[in-house]
C-alpha positions in Angstrom: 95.2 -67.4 31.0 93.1 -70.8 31.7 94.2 -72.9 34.4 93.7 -75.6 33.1 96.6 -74.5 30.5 100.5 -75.7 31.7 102.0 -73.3 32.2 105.2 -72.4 30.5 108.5 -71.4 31.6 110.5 -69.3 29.8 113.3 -68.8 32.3 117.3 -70.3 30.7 118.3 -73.5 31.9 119.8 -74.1 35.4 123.0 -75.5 33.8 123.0 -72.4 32.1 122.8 -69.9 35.1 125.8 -68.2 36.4 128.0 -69.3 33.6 130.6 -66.4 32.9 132.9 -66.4 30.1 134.4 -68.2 27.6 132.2 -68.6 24.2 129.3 -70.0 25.9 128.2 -65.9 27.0 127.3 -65.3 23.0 125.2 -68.3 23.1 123.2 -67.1 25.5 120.5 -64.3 24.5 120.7 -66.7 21.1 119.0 -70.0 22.8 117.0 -67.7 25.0 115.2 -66.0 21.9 115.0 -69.7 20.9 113.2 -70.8 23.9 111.1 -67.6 23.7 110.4 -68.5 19.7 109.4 -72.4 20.6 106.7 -71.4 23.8 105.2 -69.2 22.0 104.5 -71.6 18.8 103.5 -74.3 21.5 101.2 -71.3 23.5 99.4 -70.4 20.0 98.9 -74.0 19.6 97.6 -74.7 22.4 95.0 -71.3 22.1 93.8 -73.0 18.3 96.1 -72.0 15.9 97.8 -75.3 15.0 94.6 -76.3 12.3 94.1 -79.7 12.7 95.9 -80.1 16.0 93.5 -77.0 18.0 90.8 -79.9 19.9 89.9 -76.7 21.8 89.0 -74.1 18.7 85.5 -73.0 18.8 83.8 -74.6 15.8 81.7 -72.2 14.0 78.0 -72.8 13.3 77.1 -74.5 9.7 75.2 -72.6 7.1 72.0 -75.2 7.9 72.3 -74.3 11.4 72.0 -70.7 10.6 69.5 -70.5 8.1 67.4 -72.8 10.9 68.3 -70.5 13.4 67.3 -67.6 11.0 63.8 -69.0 10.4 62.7 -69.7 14.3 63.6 -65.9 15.1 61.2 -65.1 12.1 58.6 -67.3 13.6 59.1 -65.7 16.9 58.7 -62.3 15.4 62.7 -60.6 16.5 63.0 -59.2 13.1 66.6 -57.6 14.0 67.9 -60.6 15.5 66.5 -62.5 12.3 68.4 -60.2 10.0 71.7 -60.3 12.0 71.5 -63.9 11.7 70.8 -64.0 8.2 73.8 -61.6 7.6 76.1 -64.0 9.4 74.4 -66.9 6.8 75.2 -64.5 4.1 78.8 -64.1 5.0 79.6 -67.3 5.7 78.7 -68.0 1.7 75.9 -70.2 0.0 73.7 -70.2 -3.3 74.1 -68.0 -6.8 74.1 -64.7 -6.9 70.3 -64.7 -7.5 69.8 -66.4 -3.9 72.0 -64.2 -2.1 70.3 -61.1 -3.5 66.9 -62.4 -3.0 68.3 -63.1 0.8 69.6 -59.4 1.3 66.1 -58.6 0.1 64.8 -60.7 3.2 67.3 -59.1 5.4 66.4 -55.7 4.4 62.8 -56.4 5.0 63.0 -57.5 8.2 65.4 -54.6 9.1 62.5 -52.0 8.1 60.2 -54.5 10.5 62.7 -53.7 13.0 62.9 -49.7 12.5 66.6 -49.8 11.5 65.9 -47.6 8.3 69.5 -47.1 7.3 70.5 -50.8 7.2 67.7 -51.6 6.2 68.5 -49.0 2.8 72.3 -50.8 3.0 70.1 -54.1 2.2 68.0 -52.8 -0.6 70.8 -51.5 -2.5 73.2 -54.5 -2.1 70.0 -56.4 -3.4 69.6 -54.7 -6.2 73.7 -54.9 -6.8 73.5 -58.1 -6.8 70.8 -58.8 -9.3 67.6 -59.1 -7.6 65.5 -61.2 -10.1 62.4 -62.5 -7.8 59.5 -60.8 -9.7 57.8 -60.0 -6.7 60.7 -58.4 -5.1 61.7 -56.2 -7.9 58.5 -54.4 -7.6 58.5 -54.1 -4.4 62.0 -52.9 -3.4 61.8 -49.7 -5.1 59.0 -48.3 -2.8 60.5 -50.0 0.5 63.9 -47.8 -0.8 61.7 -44.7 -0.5 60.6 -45.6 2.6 63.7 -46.0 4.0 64.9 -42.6 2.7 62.4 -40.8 3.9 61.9 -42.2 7.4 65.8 -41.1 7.5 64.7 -37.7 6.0 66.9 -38.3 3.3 64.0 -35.9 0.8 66.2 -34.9 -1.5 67.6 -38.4 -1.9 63.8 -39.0 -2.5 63.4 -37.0 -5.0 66.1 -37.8 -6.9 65.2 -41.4 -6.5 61.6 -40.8 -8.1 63.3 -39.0 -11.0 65.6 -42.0 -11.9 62.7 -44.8 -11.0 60.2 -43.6 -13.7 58.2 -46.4 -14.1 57.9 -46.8 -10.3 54.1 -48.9 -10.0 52.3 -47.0 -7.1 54.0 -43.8 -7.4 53.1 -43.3 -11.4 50.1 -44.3 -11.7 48.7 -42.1 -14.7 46.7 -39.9 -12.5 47.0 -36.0 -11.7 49.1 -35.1 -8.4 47.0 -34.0 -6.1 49.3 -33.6 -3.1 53.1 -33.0 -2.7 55.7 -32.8 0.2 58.7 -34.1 1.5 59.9 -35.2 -2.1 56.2 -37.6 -2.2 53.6 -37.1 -4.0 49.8 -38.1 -3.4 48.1 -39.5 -7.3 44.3 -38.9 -7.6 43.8 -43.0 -7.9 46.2 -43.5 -4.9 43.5 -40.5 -2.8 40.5 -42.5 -4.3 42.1 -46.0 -3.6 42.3 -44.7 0.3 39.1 -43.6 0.3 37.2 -46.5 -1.0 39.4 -48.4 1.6 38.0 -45.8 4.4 34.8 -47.1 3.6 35.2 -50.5 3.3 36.9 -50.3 7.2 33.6 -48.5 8.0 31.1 -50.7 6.6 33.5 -53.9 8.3 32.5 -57.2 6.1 29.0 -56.2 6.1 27.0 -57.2 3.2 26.6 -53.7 2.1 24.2 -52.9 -1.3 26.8 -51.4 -3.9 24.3 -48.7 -4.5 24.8 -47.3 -0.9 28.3 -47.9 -0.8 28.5 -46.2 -4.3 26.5 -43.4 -2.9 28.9 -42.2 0.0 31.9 -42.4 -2.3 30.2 -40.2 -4.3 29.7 -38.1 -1.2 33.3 -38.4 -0.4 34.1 -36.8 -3.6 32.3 -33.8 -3.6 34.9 -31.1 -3.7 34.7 -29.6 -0.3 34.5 -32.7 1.4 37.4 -34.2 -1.0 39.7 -31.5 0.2 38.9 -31.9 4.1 39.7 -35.6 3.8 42.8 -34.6 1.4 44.0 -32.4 4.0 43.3 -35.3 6.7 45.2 -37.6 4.5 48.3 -35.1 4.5 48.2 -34.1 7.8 48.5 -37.8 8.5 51.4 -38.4 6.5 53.0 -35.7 7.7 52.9 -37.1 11.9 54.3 -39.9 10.9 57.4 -38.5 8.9 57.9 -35.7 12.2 57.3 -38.8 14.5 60.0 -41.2 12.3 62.4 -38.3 12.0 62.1 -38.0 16.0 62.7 -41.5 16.1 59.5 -42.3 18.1 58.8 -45.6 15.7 61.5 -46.7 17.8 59.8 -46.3 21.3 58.8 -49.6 22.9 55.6 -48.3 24.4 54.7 -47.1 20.4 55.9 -50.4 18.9 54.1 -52.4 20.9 51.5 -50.7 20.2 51.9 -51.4 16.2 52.7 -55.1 16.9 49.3 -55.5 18.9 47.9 -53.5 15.8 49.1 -56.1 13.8 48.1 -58.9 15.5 44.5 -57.3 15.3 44.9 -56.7 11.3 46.4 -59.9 10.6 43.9 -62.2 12.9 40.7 -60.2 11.1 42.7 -60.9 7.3 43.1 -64.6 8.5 39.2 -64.7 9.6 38.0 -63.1 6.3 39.8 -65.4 4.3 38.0 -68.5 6.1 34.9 -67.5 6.9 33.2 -64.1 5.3 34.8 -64.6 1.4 33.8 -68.5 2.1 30.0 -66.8 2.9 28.8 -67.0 -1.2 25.2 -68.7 -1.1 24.0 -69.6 -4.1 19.9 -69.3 -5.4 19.7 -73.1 -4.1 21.4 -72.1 -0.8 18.8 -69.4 0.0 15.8 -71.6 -1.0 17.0 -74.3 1.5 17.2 -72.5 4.0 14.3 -70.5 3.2 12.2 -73.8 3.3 13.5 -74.7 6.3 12.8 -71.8 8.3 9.2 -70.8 6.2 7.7 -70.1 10.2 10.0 -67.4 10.8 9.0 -65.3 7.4 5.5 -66.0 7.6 3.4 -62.4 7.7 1.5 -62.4 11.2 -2.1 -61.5 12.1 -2.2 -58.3 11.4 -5.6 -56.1 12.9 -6.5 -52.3 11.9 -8.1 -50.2 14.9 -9.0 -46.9 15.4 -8.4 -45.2 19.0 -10.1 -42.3 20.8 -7.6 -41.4 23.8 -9.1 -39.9 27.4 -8.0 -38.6 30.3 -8.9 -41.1 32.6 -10.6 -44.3 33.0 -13.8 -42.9 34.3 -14.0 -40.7 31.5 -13.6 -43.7 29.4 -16.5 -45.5 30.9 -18.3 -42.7 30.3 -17.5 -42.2 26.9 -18.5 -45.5 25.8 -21.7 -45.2 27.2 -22.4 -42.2 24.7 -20.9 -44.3 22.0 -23.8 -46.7 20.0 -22.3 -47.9 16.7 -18.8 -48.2 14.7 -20.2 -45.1 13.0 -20.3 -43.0 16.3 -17.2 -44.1 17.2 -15.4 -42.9 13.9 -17.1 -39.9 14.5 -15.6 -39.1 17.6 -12.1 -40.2 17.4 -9.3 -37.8 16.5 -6.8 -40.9 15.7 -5.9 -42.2 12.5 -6.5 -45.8 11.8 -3.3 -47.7 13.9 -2.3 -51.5 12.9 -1.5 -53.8 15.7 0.5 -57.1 14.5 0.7 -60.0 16.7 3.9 -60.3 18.9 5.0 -56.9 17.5 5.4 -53.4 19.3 2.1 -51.4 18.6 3.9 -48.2 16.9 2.0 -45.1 18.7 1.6 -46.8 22.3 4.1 -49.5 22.5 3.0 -53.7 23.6 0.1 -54.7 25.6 -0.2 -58.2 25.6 -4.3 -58.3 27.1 -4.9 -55.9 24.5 -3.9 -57.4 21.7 -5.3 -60.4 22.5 -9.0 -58.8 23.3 -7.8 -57.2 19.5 -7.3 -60.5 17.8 -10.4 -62.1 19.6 -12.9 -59.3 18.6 -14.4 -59.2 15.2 -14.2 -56.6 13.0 -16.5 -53.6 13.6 -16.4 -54.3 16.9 -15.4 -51.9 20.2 -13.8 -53.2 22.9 -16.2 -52.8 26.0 -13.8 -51.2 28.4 -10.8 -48.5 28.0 -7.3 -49.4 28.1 -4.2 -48.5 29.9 -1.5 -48.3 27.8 2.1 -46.8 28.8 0.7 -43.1 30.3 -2.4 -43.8 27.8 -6.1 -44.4 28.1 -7.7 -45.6 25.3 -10.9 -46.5 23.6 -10.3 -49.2 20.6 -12.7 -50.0 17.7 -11.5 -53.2 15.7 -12.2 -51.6 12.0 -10.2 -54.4 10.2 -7.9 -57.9 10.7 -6.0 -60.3 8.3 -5.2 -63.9 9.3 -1.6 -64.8 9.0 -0.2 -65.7 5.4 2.9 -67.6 4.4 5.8 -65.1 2.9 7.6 -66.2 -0.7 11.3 -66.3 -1.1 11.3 -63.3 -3.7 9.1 -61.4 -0.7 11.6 -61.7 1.4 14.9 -62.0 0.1 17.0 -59.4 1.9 15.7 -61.3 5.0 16.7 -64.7 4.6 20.2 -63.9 2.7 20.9 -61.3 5.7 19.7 -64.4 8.3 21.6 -67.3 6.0 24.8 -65.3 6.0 24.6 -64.8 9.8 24.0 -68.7 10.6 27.0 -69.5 8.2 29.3 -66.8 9.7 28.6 -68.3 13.4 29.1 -72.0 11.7 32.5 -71.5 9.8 33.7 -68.9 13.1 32.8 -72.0 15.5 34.3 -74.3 12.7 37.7 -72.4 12.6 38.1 -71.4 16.1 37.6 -75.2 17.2 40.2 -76.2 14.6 43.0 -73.6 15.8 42.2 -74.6 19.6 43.2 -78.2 18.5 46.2 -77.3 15.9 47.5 -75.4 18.8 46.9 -77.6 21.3 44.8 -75.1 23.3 44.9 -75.7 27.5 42.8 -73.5 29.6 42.9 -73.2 33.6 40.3 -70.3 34.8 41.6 -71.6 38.2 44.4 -68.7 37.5 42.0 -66.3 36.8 40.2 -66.8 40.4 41.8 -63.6 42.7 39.8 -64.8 46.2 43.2 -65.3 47.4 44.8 -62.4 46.0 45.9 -59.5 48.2 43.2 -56.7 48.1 43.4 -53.9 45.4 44.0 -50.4 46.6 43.2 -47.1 45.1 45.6 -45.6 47.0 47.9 -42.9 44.8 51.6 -42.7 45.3 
């Protein structure tokens, strides 16, 4: 007992000690029971049971409280604590029988975050009990049921559960079966819907042409490779049913590994949603910035030679000597006629900035009056043609400026948002802490 209680005595009176005989002795064990009776009325008031009177009774929290309570351990991503608290919100009674289903909804959801399959199922069912009318939720709770009962390994309960929900979306979807096990099935549009989302997670947000994207689903489908990526698709299912059943969805090291997963898919959905499916420019768009940046597009000086290659610089020397006109030296070259463009790599030798500028300064018909080093190379050039430098048109170059455009507005909104966030957030930086001069110095040293 507290100290801080008084203490009570339950011992008779002192008149009452020692007295023998007479008709007091009956009396006794009466008013002792009668002391005992009143203490312990006074003791259980004293510990909160007198209602109004109990100053010291804990005073439970109010439904506001716990539906705020609730909501920050959402925010702060405890899903089981969440639930439990939303359970004790439940029980303590608020809202019609629509809210409170709609809540155990809520509560079953974030026991599935949490891995706690079987209360999560408990949930789920007393939702739909209670006449879970949310639209959204309806649809939604029949396949989170079947999740439940199979991470439990409940497949016969799965079964049976498929049988009674026949219009289940995302389980009948129309299309042939192509796979079955553990009381699931796999639907032809469900294997095609995973593969088209295989390639979209390959491509990334690239601005892919349909017709190549169309042309490696069609690749996709051809029947061998259909059933290795079928099989792939099983296989997978299949780890992660063993690996629930084993309860490794439980293991810290693995969660954490999902929640950082999750960070990574929800940061990415957040980005696409602000900056790529904000990335639509329009004809006007693209001739802006087309006009804007004309230098970039413009076709260079362009020159067409024709090589002979030798062994060695003396040789070269010589070779020209021999050599008296274009004709001779067309004659005696082996090489096909090689473009150079300005400030480009020269395709069979590689960049030589002398020699393209002795290129661009000769005229055409011309041979230049020495040989060349180029890479391991010795060459002999004839200049047989050049063209000056022309300005490009928007249809010549479309792919170019909506592939530049899109990068420059990608950079633009990515600066844009990040900036925003660091402010929202109130973003404080010290790379002091990431300075490790002082540190202790790292060993390699096994133990």
């Amino acid at each position: 007992m507290n100290d801080a209680q008084p203490r009570l005595d339950v011992a008779a009176p002192k008149t009452m000690r020692g007295r023998r005989g007479g008709g007091g002795g009956a009396l006794v064990p009466l008013l002792l029971i009668a002391l005992v009776v009143l203490n312990g009325v006074l003791a259980w008031k004293l510990l909160g049971g007198g209602g109004a009177n109990a100053s010291t009774a804990a005073t439970p929290p109010s439904i506001d409280a716990l539906r705020a309570t609730a909501m920050r351990l959402e925010e702060m991503g405890v899903p089981a604590a969440a639930a439990a608290t939303w359970e004790r919100f439940l029980e303590a009674g608020s809202g019609t029988a629509a809210d409170r289903a709609l809540f155990r909804y809520r509560v079953g959801k974030l026991w599935q975050d949490a891995g706690e399959w079987d209360r999560a199922l408990a949930a789920y069912v007393e939702a739909e009990k209670g006449g879970l009318a949310e639209p959204g939720a309806k649809r939604a709770i029949g396949n989170r049921i079947l999740d439940c009962l199979k991470a439990l390994g409940r497949y016969g309960a799965v079964g049976a559960e498929l049988d009674r929900r026949t219009g289940l979306a995302g389980e009948d979807d129309g299309s042939p079966v192509v796979a079955r096990f553990a009381g699931d099935t796999i639907t032809r549009a469900a294997f095609d819907r995973w593969l088209e989302d295989r390639i979209d997670r390959a491509f990334g947000r690239a601005d892919v042409p349909a017709a190549q994207r169309d042309a490696m689903l069609r690749r996709y489908r051809e029947p061998e490779t259909a059933a290795r990526l079928l099989d792939e698709l099983v296989v997978q299912r299949l780890l992660v049913l063993r690996a629930r059943e084993e309860k490794l969805d439980r293991d810290e090291t693995v969660r954490a590994r999902v929640r950082e997963a999750e960070i990574g898919i929800v940061a990415q959905a957040l980005f696409a949603r602000e900056v790529d499916d904000r990335i639509e420019p329009t004809e006007s768009d693209l001739a802006s910035f087309f006009a804007a940046n004309a230098d970039q597009y413009r076709a260079p000086p362009e020159a067409t030679v024709r090589v002979i290659e030798v062994a060695s610089v003396e040789e070269g020397e010589k070779r020209l000597a021999t050599l008296a006109d274009a004709e001779a030296f067309v004659g005696a070259s082996t090489a096909v006629d090689a473009p150079i463009i300005r400030g480009e790599r020269w395709a069979p030798y590689g960049r030589d900035a002398a020699l393209e500028a002795a290129v661009f300064d000769a005229a055409p018909g011309t041979t230049l009056d020495r040989p060349w080093t180029v890479g391991d190379k010795v060459l002999l050039v004839h200049v047989v043609s050049k063209r000056d430098g022309a300005d490009a048109t928007l249809e010549a170059v479309r792919d170019r400026v909506q592939a530049d455009y899109t990068t420059r507005k990608r950079r633009e909104l990515s600066d844009a948002l990040i900036d925003s966030l660091k402010r929202r957030y109130d973003v404080r930086i010290d790379l002091g802490g990431l300075d490790r001069t002082g540190d202790a110095p790292a060993t390699s040293e096994k133990r």
